[in-house]
LOKEBA-437116 format. One line per field, with one value per atom (N, C-alpha, C): atom name; x negated, y, z. Coordinates in nm, 3 decimals, padded with zeros to 5 digits. Layout:
residues N
atom	(CA,...) .
X	(X,...) .
Y	(Y,...) .
Z	(Z,...) .
This chain:
residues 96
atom	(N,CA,C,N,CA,C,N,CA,C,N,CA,C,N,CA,C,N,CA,C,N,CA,C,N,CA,C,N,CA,C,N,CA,C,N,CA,C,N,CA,C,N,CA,C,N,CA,C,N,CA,C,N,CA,C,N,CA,C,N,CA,C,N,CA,C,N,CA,C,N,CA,C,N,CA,C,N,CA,C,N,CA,C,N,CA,C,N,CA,C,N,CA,C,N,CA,C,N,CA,C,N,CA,C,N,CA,C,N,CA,C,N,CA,C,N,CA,C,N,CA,C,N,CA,C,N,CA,C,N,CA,C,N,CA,C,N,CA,C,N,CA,C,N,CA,C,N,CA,C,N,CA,C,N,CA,C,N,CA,C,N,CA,C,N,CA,C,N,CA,C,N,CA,C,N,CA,C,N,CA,C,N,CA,C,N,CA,C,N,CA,C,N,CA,C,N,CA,C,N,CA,C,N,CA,C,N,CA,C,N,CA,C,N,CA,C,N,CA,C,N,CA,C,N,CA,C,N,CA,C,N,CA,C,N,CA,C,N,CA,C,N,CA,C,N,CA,C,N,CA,C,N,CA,C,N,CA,C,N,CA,C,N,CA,C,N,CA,C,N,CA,C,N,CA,C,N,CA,C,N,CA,C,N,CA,C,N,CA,C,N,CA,C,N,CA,C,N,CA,C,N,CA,C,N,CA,C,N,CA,C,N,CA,C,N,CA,C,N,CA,C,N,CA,C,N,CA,C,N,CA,C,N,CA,C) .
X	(-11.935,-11.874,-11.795,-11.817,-11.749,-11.590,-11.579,-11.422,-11.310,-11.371,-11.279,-11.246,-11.071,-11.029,-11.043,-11.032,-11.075,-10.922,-10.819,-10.679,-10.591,-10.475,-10.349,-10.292,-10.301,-10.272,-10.405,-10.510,-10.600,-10.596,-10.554,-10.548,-10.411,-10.290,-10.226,-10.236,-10.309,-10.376,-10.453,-10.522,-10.604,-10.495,-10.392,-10.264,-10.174,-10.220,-10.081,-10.131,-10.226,-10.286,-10.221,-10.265,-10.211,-10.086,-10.006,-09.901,-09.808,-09.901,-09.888,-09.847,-09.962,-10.024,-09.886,-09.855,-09.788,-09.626,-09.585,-09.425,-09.435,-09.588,-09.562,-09.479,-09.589,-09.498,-09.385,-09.353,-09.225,-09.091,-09.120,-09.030,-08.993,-09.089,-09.109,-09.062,-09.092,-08.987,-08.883,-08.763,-08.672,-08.611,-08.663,-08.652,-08.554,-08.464,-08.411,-08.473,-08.435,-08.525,-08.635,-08.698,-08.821,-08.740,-08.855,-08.815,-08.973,-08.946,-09.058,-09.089,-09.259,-09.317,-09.417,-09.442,-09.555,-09.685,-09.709,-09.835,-09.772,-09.648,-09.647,-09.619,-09.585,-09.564,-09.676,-09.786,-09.909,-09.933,-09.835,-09.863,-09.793,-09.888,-09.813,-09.750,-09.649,-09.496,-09.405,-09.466,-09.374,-09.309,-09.354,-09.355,-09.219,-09.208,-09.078,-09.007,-08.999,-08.902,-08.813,-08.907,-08.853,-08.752,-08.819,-08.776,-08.650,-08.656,-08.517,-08.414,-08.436,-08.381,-08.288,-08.372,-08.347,-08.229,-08.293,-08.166,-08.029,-08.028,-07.908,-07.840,-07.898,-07.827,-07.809,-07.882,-07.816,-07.930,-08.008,-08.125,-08.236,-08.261,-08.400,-08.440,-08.578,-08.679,-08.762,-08.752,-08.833,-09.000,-09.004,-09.174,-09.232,-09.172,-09.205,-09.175,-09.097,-09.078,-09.201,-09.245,-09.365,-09.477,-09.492,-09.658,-09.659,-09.517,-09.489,-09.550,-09.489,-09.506,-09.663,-09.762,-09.858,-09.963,-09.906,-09.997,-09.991,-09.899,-09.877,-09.929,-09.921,-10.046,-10.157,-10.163,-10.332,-10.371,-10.310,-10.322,-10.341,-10.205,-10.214,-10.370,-10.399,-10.495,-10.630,-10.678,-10.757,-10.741,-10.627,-10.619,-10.695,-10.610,-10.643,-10.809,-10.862,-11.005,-11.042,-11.051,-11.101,-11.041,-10.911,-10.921,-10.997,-11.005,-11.079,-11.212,-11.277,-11.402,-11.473,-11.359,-11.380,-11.378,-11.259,-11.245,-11.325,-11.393,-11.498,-11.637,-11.609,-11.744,-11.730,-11.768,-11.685,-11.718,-11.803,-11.871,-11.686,-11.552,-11.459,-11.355,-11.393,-11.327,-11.363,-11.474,-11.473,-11.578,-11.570,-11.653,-11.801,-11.817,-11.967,-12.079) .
Y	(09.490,09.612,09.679,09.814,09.879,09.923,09.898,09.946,09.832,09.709,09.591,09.573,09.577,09.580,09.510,09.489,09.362,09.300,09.345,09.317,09.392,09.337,09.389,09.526,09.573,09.656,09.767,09.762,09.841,09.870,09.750,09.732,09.819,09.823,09.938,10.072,10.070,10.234,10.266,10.206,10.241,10.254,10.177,10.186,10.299,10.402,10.467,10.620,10.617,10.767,10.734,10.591,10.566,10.569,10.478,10.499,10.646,10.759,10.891,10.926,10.907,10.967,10.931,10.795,10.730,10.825,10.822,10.866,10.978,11.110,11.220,11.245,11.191,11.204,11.202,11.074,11.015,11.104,11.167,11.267,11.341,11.432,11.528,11.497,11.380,11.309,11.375,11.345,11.374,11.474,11.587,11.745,11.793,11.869,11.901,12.024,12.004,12.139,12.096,11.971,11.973,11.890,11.926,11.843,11.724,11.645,11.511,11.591,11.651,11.682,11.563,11.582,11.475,11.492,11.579,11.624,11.554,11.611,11.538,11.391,11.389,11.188,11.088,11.189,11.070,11.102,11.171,11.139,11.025,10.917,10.801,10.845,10.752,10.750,10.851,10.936,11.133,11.037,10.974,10.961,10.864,10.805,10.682,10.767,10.791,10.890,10.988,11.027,11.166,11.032,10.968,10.907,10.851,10.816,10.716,10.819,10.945,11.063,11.110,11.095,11.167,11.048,10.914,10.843,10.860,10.847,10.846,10.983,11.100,11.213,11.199,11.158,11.128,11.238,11.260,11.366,11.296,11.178,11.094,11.142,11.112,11.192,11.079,11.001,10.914,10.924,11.019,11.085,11.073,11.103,11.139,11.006,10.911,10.735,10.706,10.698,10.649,10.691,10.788,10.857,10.795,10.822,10.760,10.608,10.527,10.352,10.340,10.418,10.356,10.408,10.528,10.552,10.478,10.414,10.332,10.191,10.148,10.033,10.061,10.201,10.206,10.184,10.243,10.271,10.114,09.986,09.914,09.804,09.822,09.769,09.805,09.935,09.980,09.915,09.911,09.874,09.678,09.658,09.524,09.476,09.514,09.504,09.540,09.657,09.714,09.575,09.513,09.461,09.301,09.252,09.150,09.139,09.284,09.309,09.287,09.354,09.356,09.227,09.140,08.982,08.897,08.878,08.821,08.779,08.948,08.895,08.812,08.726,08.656,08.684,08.817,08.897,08.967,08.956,09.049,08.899,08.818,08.710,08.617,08.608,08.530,08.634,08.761,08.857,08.789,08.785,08.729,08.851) .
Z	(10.176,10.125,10.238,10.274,10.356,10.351,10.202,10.175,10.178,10.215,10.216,10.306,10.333,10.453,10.541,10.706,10.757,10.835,10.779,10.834,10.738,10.752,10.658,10.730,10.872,10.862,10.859,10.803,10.784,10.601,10.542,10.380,10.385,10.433,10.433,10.444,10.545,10.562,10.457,10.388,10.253,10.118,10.125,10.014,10.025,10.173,10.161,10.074,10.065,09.963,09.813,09.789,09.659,09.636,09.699,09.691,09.677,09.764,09.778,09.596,09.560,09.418,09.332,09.369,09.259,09.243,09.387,09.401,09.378,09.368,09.335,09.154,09.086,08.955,08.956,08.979,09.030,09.017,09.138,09.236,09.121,09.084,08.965,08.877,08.816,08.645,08.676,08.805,08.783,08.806,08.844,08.814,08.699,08.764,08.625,08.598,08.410,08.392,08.323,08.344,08.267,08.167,08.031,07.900,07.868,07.818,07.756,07.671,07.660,07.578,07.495,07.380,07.367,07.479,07.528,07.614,07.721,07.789,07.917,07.928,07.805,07.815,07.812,07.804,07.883,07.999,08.120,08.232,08.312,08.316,08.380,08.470,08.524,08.593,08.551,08.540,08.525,08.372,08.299,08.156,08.195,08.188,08.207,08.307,08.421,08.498,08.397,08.290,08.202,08.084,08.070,07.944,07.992,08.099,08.164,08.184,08.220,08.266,08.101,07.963,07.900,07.818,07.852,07.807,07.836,07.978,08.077,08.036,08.002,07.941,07.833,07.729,07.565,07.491,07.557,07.511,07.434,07.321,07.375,07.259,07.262,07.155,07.135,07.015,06.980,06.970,06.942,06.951,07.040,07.206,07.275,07.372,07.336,07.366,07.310,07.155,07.112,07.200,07.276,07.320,07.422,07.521,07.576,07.637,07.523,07.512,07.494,07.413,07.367,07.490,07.542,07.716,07.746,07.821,07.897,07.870,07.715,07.718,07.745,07.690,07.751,07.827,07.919,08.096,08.104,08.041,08.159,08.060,07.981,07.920,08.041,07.995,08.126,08.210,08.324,08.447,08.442,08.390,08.287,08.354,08.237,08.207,08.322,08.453,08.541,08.651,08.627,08.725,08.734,08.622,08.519,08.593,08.546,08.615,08.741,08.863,08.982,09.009,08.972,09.008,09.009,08.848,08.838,08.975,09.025,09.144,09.247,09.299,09.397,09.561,09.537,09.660,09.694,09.604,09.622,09.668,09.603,09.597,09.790,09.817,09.900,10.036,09.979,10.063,10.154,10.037,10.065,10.112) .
């Protein structure tokens, strides 16, 4: 496989886009000004950034904790299974 790194600092260079992706939400959750919609609370990270944001002010919206909570299993269910998957092969396991 061409995408498997052949050193840790090459497996970094492939982590830093992601990592990119991740801290963008991030950043943004804590914007003031935005409110936890049910819509925006299935955007992972933005979603807990807002929710943690809206605690710490005394603002919280249970609705929008629930959409919240049950994204986020989703997500990590998905991730879950996807990573389950990949493991299994042992072409990832012992790069055969």
């Amino acid at each position: 496989m061409s995408w498997v790194p052949k050193s840790y600092k090459e497996g970094q260079s492939y982590l830093t886009p992601i990592v990119m992706l991740a801290a963008f939400p991030a950043v943004v959750g804590v914007l003031p000004g935005l409110e936890l919609t049910p819509a925006l609370a299935l955007i992972p990270i933005f979603n807990v950034c807002q929710i943690i944001k809206e605690i710490f002010l005394g603002e919280f919206s249970r609705v929008a904790y629930a959409v919240a909570f049950v994204a986020n299993l989703a997500y990590a269910a998905i991730g879950y299974f996807v990573a389950t998957g990949i493991f299994k092969s042992e072409s990832v396991l012992f790069r055969v």
